[in-house]
C-alpha positions as a Markdown table, in Angstrom:
| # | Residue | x | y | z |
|---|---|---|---|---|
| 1 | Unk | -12.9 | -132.3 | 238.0 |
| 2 | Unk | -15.7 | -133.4 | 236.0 |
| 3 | Unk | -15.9 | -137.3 | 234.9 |
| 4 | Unk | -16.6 | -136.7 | 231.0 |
| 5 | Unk | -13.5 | -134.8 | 230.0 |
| 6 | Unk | -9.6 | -134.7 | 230.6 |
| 7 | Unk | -9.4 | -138.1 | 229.4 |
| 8 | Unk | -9.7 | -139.4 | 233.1 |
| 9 | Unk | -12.7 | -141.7 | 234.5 |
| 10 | Unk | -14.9 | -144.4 | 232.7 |
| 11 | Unk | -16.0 | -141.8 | 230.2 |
| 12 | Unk | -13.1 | -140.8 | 228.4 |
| 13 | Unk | -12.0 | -141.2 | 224.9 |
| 14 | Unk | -9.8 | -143.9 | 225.6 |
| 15 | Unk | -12.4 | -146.2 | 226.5 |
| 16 | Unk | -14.8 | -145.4 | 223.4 |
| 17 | Unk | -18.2 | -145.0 | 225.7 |
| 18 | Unk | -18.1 | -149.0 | 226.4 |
| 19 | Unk | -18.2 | -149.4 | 222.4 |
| 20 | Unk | -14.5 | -150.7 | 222.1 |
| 21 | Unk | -14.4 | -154.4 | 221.6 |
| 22 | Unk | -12.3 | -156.4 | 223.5 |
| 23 | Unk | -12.8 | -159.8 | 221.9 |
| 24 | Unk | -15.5 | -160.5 | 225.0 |
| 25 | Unk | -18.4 | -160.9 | 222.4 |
| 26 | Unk | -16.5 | -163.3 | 220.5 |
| 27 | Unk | -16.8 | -167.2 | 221.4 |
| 28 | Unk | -13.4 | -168.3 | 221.8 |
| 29 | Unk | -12.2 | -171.3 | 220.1 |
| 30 | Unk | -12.7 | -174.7 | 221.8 |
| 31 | Unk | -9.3 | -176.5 | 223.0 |
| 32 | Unk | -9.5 | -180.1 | 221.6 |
| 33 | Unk | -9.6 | -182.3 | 224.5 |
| 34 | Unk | -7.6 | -185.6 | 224.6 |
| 35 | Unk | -9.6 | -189.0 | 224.4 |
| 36 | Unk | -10.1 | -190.3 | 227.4 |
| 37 | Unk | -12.9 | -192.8 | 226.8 |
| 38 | Unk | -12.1 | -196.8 | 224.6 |
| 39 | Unk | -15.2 | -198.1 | 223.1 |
| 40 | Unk | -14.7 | -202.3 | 223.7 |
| 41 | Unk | -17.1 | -204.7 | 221.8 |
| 42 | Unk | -17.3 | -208.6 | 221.8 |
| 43 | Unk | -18.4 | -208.5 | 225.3 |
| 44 | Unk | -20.5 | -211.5 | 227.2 |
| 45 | Unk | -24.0 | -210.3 | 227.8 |
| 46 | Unk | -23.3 | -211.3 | 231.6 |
| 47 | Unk | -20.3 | -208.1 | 231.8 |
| 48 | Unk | -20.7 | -206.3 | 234.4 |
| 49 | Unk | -19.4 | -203.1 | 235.4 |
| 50 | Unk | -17.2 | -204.7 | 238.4 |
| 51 | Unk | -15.5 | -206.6 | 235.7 |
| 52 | Unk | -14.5 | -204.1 | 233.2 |
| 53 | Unk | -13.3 | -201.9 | 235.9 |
| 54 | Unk | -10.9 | -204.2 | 236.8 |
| 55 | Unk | -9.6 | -205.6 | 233.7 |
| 56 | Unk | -9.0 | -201.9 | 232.2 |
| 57 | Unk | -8.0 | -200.4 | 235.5 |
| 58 | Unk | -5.0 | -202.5 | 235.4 |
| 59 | Unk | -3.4 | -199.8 | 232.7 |
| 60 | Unk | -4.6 | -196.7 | 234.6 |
| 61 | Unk | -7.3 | -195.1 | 236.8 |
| 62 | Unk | -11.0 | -195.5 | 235.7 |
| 63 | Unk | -12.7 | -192.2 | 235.5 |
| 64 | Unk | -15.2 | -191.9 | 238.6 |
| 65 | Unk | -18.3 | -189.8 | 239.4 |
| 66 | Unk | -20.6 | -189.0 | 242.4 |
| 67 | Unk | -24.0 | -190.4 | 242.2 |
| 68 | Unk | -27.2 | -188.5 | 242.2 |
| 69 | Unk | -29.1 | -187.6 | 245.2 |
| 70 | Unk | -29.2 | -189.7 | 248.5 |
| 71 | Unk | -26.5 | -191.5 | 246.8 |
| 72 | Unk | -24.2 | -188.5 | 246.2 |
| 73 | Unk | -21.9 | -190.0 | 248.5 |
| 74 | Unk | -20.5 | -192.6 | 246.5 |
| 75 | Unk | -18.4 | -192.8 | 243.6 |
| 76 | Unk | -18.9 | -194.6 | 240.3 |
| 77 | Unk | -16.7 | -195.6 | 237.7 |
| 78 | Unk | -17.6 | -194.1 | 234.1 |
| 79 | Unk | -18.5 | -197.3 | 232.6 |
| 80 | Unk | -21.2 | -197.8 | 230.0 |
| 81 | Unk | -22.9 | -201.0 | 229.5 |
| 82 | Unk | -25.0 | -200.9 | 226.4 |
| 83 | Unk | -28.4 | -202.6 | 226.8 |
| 84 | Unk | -31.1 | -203.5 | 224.5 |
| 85 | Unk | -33.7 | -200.9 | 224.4 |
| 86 | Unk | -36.7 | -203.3 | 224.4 |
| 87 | Unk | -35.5 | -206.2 | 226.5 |
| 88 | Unk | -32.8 | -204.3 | 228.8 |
| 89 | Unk | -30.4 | -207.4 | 227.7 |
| 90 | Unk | -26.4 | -206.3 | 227.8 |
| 91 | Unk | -25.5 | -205.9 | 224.3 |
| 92 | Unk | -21.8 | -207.2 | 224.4 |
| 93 | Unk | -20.4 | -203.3 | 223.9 |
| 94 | Unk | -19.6 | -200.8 | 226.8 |
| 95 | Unk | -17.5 | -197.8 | 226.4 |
| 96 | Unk | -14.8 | -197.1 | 229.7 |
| 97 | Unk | -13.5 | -193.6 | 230.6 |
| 98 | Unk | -10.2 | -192.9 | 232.1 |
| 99 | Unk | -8.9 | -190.3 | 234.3 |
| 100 | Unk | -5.4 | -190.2 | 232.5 |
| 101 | Unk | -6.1 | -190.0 | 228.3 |
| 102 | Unk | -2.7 | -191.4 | 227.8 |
| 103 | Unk | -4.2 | -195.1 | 229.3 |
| 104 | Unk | -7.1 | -194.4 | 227.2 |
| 105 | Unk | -4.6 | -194.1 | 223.9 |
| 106 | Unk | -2.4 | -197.1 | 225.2 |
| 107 | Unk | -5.6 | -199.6 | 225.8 |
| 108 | Unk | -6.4 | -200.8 | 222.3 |
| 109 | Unk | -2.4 | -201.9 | 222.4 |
| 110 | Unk | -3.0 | -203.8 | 226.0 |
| 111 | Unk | -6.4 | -205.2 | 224.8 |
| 112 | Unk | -7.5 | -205.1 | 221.2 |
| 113 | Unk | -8.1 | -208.5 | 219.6 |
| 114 | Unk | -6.9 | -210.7 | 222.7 |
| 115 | Unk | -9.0 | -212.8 | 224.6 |
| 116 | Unk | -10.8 | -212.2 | 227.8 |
| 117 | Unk | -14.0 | -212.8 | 229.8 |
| 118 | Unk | -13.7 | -216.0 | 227.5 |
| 119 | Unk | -13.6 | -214.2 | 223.9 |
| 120 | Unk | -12.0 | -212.3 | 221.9 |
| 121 | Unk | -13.0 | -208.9 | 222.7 |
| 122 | Unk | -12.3 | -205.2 | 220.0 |
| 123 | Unk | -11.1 | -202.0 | 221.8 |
| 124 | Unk | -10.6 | -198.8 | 220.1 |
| 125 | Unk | -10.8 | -194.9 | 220.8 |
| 126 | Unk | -14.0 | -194.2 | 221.2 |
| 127 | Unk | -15.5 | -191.5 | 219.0 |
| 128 | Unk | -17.6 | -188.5 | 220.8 |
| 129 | Unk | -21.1 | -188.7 | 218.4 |
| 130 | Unk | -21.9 | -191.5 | 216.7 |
| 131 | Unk | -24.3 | -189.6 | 213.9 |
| 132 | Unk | -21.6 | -187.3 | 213.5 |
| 133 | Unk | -19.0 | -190.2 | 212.2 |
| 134 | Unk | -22.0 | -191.3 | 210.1 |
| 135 | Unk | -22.2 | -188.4 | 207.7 |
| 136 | Unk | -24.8 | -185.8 | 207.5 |
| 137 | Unk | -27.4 | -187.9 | 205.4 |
| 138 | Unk | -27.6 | -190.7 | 207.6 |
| 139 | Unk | -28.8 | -188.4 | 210.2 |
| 140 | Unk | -31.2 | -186.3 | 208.3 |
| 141 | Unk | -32.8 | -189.1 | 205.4 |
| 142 | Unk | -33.9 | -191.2 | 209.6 |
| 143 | Unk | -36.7 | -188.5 | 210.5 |
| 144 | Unk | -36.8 | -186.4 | 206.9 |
| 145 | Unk | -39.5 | -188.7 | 205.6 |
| 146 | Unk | -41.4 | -189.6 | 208.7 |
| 147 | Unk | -44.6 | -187.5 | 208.4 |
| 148 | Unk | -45.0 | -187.7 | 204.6 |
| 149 | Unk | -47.1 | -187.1 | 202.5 |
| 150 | Unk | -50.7 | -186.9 | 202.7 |
């Protein structure tokens, strides 16, 4: 029996001579993945990690991941503090990632607009890029004119 004809073996017809698609070129779509991160602002510049952890853990589990390198051990909550580039100063925003996005959706009803760490902090979903909610031209007018002309 020879393995290029009688339609048996990797050669055959039926298989096209590894020409046949079967879709494994194509990129499949992307499933949309739930929000499971709040953006909170109005923060005290004294926040700390610590504290947002337990004021949004009491609605549902704050995301956690290892740390890097001897500390690869230990677990850290998914908490962002933003800080001032220049002076490394808290800015009063942080964004918070849960483990469940179902606590993520129901935090801006628990906490949005209602006072805590002694204001009135503003929790919403938080959005993935923040140039991308900012149209194309904001992006591209920052660096288009940079090097001009000379």
């Amino acid at each position: 029996m020879s393995w290029r004809g009688g339609g048996r073996g990797w050669r055959s017809s039926g298989y096209g001579g590894g020409r046949q698609s079967w879709g494994g070129s194509r990129a499949a779509p992307k499933e949309e993945k739930e929000n499971d991160t709040i953006y909170v602002s109005g923060l005290p510049k004294s926040i700390t990690v610590e504290q947002l952890e337990q004021l949004f853990g009491s609605i549902g589990k704050v995301k956690k991941r290892r740390g890097k390198g001897h500390d690869r051990f230990n677990w850290y909550p998914v908490i962002k503090i933003y800080k001032d580039r220049e002076t490394g100063i808290p800015k009063g925003d942080a964004t918070v990632s849960y483990e469940d996005p179902h606590s993520a959706g129901s935090a801006p009803n628990w906490f949005h607009n209602k006072e805590h760490f002694g204001g009135v902090i503003s929790v919403q979903a938080a959005t993935k890029n923040w140039k991308a909610t900012q149209g194309a031209g904001a992006g591209a007018g920052a660096g288009a004119g940079g090097h001009g002309g000379g």
